[in-house]
VEXKE-733448 format. One line per field, with one value per residue: residue number from 1; x, y, z of N, C-alpha, C in turn. Coordinates in steps of 0.1 Angstrom, whole numbers, plus 5000, padded with zeros to 4 digits. Layout:
// residues N
num <- [NUM  ...]
n.c1 <- [X  ...]
n.c2 <- [Y  ...]
n.c3 <- [Z  ...]
ca.c1 <- [X  ...]
ca.c2 <- [Y  ...]
ca.c3 <- [Z  ...]
c.c1 <- [X  ...]
c.c2 <- [Y  ...]
c.c3 <- [Z  ...]
//
This chain:
// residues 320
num <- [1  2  3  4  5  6  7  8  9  10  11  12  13  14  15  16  17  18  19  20  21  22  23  24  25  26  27  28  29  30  31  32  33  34  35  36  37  38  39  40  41  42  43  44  45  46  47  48  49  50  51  52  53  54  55  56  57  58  59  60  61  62  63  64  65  66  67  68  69  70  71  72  73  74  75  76  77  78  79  80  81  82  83  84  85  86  87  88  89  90  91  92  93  94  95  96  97  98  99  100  101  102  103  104  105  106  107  108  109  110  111  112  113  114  115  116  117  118  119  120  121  122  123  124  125  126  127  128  129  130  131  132  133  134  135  136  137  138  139  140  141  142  143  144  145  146  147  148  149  150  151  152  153  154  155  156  157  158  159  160  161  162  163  164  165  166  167  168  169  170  171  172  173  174  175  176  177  178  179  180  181  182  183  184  185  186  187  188  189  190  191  192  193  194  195  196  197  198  199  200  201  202  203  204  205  206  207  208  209  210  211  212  213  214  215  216  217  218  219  220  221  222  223  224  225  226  227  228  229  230  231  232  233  234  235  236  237  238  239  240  241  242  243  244  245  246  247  248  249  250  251  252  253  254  255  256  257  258  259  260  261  262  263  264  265  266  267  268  269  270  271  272  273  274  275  276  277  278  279  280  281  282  283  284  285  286  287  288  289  290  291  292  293  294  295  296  297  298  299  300  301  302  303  304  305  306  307  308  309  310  311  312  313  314  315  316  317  318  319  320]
n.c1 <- [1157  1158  1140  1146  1125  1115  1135  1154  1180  1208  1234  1269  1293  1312  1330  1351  1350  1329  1296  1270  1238  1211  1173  1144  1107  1078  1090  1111  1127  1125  1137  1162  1171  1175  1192  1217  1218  1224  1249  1264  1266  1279  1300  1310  1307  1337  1359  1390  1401  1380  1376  1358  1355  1348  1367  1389  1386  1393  1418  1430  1427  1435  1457  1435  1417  1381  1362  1334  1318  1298  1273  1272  1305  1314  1307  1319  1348  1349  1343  1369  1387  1380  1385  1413  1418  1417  1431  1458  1472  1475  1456  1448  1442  1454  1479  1478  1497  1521  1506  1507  1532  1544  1533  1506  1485  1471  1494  1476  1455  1474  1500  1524  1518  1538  1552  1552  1520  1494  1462  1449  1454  1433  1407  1373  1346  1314  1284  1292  1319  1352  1385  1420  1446  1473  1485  1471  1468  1443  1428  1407  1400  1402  1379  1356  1342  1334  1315  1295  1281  1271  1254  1238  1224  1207  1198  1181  1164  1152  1135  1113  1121  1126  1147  1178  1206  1238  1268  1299  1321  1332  1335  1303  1270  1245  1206  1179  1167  1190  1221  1245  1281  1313  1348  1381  1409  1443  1463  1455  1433  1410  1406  1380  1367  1339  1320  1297  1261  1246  1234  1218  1243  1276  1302  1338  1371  1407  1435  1463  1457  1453  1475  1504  1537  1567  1603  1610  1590  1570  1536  1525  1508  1484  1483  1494  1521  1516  1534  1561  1565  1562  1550  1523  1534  1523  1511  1488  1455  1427  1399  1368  1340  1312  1286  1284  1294  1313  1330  1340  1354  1373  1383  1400  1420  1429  1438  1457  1480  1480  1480  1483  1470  1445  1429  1419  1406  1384  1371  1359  1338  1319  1332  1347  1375  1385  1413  1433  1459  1490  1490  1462  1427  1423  1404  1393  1370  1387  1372  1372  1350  1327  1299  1309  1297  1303  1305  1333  1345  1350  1374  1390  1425  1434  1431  1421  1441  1437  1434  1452  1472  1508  1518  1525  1529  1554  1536  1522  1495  1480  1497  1490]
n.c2 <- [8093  8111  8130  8165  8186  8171  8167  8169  8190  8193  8211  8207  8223  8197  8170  8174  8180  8190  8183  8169  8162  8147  8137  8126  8131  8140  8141  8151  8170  8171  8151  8152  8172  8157  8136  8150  8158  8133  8129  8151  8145  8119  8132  8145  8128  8109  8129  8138  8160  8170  8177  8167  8143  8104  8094  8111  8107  8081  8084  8099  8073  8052  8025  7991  7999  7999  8012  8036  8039  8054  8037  8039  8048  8024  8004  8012  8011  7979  7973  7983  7968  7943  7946  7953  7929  7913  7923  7921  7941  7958  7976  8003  8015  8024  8041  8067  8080  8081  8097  8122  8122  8132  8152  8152  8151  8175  8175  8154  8162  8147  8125  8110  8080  8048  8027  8004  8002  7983  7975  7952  7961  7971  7962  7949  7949  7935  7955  7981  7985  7997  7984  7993  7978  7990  8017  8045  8062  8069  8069  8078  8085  8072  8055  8067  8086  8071  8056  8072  8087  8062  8060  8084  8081  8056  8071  8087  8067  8060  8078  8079  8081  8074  8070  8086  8103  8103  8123  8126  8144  8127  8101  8083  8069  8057  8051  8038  8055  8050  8067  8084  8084  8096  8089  8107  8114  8104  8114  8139  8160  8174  8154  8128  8098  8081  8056  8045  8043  8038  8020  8008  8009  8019  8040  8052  8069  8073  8092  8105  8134  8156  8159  8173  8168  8148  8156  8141  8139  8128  8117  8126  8116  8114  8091  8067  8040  8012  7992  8002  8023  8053  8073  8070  8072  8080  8072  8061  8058  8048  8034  8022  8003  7992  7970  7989  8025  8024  8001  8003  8033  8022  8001  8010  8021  7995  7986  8002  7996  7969  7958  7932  7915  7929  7918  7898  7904  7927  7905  7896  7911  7915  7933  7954  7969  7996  8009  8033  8048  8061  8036  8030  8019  7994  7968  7947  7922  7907  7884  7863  7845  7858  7884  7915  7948  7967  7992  7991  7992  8004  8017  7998  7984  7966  7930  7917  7890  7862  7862  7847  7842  7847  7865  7900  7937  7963  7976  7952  7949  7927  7911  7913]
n.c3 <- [1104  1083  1076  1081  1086  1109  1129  1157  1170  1188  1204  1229  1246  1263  1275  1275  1245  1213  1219  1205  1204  1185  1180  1170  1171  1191  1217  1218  1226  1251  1257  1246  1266  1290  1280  1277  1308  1316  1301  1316  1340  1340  1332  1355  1374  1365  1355  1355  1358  1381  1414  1430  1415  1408  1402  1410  1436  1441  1431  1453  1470  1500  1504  1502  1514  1514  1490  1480  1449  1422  1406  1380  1368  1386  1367  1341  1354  1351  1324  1316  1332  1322  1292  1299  1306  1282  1266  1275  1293  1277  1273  1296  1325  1348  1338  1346  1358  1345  1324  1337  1343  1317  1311  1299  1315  1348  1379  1400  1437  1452  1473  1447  1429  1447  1437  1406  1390  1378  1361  1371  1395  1409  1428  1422  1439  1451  1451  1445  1451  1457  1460  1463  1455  1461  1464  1439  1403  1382  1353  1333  1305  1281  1277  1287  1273  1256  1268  1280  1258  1253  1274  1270  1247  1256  1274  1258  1242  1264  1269  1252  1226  1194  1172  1172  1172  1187  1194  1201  1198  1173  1184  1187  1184  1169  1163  1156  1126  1102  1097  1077  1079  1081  1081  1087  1072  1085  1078  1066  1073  1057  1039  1035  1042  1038  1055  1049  1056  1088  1118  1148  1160  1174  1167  1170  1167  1160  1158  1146  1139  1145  1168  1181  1172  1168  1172  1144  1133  1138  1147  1185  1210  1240  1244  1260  1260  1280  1282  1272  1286  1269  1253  1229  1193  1159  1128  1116  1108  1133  1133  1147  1148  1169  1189  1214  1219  1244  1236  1215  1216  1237  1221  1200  1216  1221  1194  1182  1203  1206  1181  1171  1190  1187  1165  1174  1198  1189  1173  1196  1207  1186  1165  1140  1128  1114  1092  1084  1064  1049  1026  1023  1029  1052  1066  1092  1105  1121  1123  1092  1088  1093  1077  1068  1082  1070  1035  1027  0999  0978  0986  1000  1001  1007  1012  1053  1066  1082  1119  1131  1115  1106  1092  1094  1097  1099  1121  1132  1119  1099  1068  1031]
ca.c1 <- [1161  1161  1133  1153  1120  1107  1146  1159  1195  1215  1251  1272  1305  1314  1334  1365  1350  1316  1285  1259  1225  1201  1161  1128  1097  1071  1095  1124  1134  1126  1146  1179  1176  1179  1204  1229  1218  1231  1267  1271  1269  1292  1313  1309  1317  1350  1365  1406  1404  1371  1378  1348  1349  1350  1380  1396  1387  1402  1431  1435  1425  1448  1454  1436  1403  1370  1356  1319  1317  1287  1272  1281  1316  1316  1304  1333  1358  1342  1346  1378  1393  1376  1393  1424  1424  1417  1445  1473  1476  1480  1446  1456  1435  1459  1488  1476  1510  1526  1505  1513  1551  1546  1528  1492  1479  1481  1495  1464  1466  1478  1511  1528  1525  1555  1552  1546  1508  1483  1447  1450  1461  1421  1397  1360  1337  1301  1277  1296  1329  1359  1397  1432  1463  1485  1481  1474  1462  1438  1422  1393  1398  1401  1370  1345  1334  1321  1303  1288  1276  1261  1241  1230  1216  1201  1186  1167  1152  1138  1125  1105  1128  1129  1158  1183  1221  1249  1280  1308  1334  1339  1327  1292  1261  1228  1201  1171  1168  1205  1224  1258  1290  1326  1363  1390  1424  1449  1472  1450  1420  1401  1397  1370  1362  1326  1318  1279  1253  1246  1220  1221  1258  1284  1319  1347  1381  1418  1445  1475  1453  1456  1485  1513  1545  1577  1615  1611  1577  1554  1520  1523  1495  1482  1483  1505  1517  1523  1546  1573  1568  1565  1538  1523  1534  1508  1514  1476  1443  1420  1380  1364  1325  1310  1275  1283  1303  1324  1334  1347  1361  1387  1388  1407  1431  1440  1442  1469  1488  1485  1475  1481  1458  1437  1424  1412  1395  1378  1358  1348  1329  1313  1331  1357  1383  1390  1427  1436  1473  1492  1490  1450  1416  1422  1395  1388  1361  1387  1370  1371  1338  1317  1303  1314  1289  1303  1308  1342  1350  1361  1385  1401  1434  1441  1420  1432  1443  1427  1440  1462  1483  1517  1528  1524  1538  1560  1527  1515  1491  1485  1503  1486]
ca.c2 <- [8107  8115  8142  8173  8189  8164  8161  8185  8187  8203  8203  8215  8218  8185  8162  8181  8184  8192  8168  8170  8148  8144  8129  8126  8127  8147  8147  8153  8185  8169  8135  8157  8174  8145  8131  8159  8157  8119  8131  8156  8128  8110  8139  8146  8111  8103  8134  8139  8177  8177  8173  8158  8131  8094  8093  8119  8102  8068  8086  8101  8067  8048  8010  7980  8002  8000  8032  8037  8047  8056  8027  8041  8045  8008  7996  8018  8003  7965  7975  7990  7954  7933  7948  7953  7914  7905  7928  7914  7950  7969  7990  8000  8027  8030  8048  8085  8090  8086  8107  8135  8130  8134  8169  8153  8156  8178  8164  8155  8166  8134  8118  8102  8065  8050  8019  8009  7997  7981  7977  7945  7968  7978  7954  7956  7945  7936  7967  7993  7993  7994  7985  7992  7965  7995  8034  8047  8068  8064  8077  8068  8093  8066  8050  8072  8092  8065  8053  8087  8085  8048  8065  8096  8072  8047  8080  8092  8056  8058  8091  8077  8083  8056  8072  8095  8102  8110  8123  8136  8147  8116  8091  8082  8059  8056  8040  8041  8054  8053  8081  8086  8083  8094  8089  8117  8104  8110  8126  8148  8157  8177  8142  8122  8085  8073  8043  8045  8041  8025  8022  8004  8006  8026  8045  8056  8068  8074  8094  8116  8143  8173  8163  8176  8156  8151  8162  8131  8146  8115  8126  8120  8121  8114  8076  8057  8025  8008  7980  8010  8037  8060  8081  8066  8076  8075  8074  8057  8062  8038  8034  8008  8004  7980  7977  8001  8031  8025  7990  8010  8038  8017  7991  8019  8023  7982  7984  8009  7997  7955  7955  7914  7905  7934  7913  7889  7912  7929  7896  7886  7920  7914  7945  7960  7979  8005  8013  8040  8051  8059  8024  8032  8015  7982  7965  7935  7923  7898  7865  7861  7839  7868  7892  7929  7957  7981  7986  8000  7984  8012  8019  7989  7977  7949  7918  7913  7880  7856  7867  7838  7846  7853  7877  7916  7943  7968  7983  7944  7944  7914  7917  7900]
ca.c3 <- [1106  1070  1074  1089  1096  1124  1138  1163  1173  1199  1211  1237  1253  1275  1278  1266  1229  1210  1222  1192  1200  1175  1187  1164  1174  1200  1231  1213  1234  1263  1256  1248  1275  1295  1275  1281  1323  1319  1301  1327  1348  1332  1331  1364  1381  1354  1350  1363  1365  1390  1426  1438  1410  1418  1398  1419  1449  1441  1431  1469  1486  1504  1497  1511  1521  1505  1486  1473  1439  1416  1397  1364  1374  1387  1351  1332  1356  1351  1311  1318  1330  1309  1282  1301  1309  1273  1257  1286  1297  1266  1280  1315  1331  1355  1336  1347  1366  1332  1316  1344  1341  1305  1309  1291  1326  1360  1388  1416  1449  1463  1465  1436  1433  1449  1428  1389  1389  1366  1361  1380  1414  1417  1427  1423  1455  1454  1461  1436  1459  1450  1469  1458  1461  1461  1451  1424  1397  1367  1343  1323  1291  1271  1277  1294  1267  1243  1279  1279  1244  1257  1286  1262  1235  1264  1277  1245  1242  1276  1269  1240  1213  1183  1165  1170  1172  1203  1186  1211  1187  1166  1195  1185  1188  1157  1165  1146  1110  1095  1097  1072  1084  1073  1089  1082  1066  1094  1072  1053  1079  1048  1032  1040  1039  1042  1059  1045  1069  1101  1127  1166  1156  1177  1161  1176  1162  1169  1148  1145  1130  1153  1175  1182  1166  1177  1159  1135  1125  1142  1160  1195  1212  1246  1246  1266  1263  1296  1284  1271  1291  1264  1244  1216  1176  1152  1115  1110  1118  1133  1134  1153  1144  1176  1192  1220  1222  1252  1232  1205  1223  1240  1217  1191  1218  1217  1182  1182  1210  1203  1172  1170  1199  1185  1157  1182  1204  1185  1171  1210  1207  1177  1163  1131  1126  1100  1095  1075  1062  1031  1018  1021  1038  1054  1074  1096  1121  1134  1120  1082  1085  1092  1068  1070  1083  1061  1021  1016  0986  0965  0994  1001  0991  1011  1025  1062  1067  1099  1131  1136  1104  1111  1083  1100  1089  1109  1131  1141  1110  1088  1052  1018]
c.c1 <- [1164  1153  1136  1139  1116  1126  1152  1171  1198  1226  1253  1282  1308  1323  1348  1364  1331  1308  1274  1248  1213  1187  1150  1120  1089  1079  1107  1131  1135  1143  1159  1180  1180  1190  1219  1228  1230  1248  1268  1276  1277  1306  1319  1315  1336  1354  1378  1407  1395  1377  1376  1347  1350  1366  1392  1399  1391  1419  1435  1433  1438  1447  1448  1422  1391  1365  1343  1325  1302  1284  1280  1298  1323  1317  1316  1345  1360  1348  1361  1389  1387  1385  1410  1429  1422  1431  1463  1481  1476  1468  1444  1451  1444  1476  1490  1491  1520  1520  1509  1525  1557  1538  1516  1484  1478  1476  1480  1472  1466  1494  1514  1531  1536  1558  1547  1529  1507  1474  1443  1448  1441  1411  1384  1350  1326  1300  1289  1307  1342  1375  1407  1441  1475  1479  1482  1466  1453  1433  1418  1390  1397  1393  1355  1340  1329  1311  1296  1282  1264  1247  1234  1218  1205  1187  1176  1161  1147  1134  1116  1111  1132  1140  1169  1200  1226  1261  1288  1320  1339  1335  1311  1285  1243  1222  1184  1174  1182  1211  1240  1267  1301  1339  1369  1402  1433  1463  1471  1436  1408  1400  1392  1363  1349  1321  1302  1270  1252  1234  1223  1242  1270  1296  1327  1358  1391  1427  1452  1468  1454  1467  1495  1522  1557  1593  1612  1599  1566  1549  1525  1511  1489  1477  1497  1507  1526  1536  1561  1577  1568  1549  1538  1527  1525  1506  1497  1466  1432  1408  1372  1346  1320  1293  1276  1295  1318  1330  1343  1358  1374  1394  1400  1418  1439  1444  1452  1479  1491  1473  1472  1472  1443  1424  1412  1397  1384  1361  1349  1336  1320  1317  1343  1360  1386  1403  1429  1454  1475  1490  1471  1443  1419  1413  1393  1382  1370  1384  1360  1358  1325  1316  1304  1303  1286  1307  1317  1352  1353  1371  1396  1412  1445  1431  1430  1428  1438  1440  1454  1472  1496  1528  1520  1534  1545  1552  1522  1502  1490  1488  1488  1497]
c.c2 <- [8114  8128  8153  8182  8184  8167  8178  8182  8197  8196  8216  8213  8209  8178  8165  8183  8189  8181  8170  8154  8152  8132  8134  8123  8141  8149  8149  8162  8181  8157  8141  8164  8166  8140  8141  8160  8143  8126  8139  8151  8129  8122  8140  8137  8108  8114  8137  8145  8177  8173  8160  8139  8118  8091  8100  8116  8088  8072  8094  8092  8063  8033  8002  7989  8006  8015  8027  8043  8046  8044  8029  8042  8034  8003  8006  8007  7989  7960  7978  7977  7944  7933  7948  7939  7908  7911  7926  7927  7963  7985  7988  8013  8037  8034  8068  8088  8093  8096  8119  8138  8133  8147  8167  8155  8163  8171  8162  8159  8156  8132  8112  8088  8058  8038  8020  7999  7991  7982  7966  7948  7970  7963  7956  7944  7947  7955  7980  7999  7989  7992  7985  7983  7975  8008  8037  8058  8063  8074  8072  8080  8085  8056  8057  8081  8081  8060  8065  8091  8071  8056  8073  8092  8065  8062  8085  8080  8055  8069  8091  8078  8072  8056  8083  8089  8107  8110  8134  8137  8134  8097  8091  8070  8062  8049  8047  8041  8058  8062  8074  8089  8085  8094  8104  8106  8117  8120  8139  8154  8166  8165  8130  8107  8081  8063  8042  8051  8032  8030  8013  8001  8021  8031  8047  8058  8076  8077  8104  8130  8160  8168  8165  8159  8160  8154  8154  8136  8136  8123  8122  8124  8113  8099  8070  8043  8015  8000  7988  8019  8049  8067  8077  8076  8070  8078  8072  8065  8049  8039  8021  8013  7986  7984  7982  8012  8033  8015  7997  8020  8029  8008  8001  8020  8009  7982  7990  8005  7983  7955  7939  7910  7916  7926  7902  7891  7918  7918  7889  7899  7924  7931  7947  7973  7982  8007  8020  8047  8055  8049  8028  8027  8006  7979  7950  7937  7913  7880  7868  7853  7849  7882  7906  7936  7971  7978  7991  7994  7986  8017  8014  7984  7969  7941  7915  7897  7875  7861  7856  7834  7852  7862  7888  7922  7953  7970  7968  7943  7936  7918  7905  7888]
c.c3 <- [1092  1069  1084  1094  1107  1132  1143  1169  1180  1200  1218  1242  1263  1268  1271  1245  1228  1214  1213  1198  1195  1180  1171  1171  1188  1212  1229  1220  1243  1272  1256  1259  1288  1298  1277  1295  1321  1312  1309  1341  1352  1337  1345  1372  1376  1353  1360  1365  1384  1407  1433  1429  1421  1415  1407  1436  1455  1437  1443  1475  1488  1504  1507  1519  1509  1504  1477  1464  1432  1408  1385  1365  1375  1373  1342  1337  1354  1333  1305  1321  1325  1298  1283  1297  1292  1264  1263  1288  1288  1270  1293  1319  1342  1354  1335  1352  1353  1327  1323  1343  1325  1303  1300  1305  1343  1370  1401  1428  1455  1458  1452  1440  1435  1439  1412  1395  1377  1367  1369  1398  1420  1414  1432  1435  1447  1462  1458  1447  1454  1464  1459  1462  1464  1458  1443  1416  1387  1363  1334  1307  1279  1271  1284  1284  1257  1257  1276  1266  1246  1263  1276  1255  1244  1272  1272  1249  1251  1277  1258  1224  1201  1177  1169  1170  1185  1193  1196  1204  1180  1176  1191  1179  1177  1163  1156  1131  1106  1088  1083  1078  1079  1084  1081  1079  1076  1088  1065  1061  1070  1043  1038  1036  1043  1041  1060  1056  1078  1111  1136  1165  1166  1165  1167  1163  1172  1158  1152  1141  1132  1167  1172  1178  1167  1164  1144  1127  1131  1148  1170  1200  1231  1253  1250  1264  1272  1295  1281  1277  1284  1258  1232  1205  1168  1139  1109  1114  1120  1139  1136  1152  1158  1178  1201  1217  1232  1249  1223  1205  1226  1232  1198  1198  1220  1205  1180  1193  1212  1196  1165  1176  1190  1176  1163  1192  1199  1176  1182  1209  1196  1171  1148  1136  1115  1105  1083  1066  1045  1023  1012  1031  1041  1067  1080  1107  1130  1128  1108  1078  1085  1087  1077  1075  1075  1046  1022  1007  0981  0974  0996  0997  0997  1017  1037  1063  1082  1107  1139  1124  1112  1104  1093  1092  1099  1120  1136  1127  1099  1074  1043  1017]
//
């Protein structure tokens, strides 16, 4: 994608931010158009406001009866405890009632759960169905838009596309000829760190940069974390580079919220983490035997230690 005359780009409002996708080649108009059918989808299926979603309509069932959902849907939720079960709760889909009585989301029209949940409570059936152990809410905001970045990308390539980009505000998916990439510094969001190029490589990120912050001056921001009850603070900023999007996506919100097992996780997914802060750039994939994907070498100013080190530092990050 280096030659800006063959590459055509479009974006558009979805998925609560800008959707930028980039295609080369002869059906390039056609392929994006496509590709933005499939995130409306997406949007469509997974979103908390819509009525009709499926999300909306697991958040009205009632416990202990099977509900159809959309394939795609199924496969978020599938990705959604996977990850849950490997971070021992820390990513928990189903902490939407918090986020409602915390004023990040409004209330559905259903009762309020009368119990605490987890991601555990929903269980997935053969034949894209789903049952509850209990009622409940979710919410997939913090994994359904790098999925929706997945599908976009997966869409070009089956519209003939060799190369292009999906970029949903900071969530985004290369493939082909290797695009340039930079992070913002969560303290400073005019300055800009670039993590080179990449190509069949997802991104994601996660920072304090534009939220609101609380008397003390921390970001808060629309992350929960189930084991406190409380709304994440967020002094860092963190950038997960995986091979999909929706791997990345969530795996930014284990990093911030158990950042010890994070180290771990992140190596079953063949993926890194960028971490940004005043100290500076620190980076690991997780498992010190395998090399890096990225150069930031004029950045860095710490090596992270293997994942089963037991120096950390206040945030759960390993010290030198």
């Amino acid at each position: 994608m280096k030659s800006p005359s063959s590459e055509i780009r479009r974006a558009r409002p979805l998925l609560g931010t800008l959707v930028e996708i980039g295609a080369v080649g002869d059906c390039a108009t056609s392929a994006i158009e496509a590709a933005f059918s499939e995130i409306e989808t997406v949007h469509r299926l997974m979103s908390f406001h819509e009525t009709h979603s499926d999300v909306a309509r697991i958040n009205r069932a009632p416990a202990s009866t099977p509900l159809p959902v959309d394939p795609r849907t199924y496969e978020v939720l599938l990705w959604a405890q996977k990850i849950g079960e490997l971070s021992k709760g820390a990513f928990d889909i189903t902490v939407a009632a918090k986020l409602v009585a915390a004023g990040f989301l409004p209330k559905p029209d259903s009762a309020w759960p009368r119990e605490e949940t987890r991601f555990s409570d929903i269980v997935l059936l053969p034949n894209n169905r789903v049952i509850l152990k209990r009622r409940l809410w979710i919410d997939l905001g913090g994994i359904a838009k790098g999925y929706a970045v997945d599908r976009a990308a997966a869409t070009l390539k089956e519209n003939g596309v060799g190369s292009g980009i999906v970029n949903a505000g900071g969530d985004l998916y290369v493939f082909g000829m290797p695009q340039p990439i930079s992070i913002r510094h969560p303290e400073n969001p005019s300055l800009f760190f670039s993590l080179g190029t990449i190509t069949d490589l997802a991104v994601a990120s996660s920072s304090g940069c534009f939220t609101e912050r609380d008397e003390e001056g921390d970001p808060i921001d629309a992350l929960v974390d189930p084991r406190r009850n409380a709304a994440s603070r967020w002094r860092k900023g963190v950038t997960v580079v995986a091979p999909h999007c929706v791997i990345a996506d969530a795996l930014t919100k284990v990093v911030r919220l158990a950042p010890r097992r994070a180290l771990k996780i992140v190596a079953q997914f063949g993926a890194q983490a960028v971490i940004v802060d005043r100290r500076g750039v620190r980076m690991s994939n997780g498992d010190p035997t395998q090399p890096s994907r990225l150069d930031l070498s004029r950045y860095l100013t710490a090596d992270v230690l293997p994942p089963d080190s037991h120096h950390f530092d206040d945030q759960g990050f390993p010290l030198q």
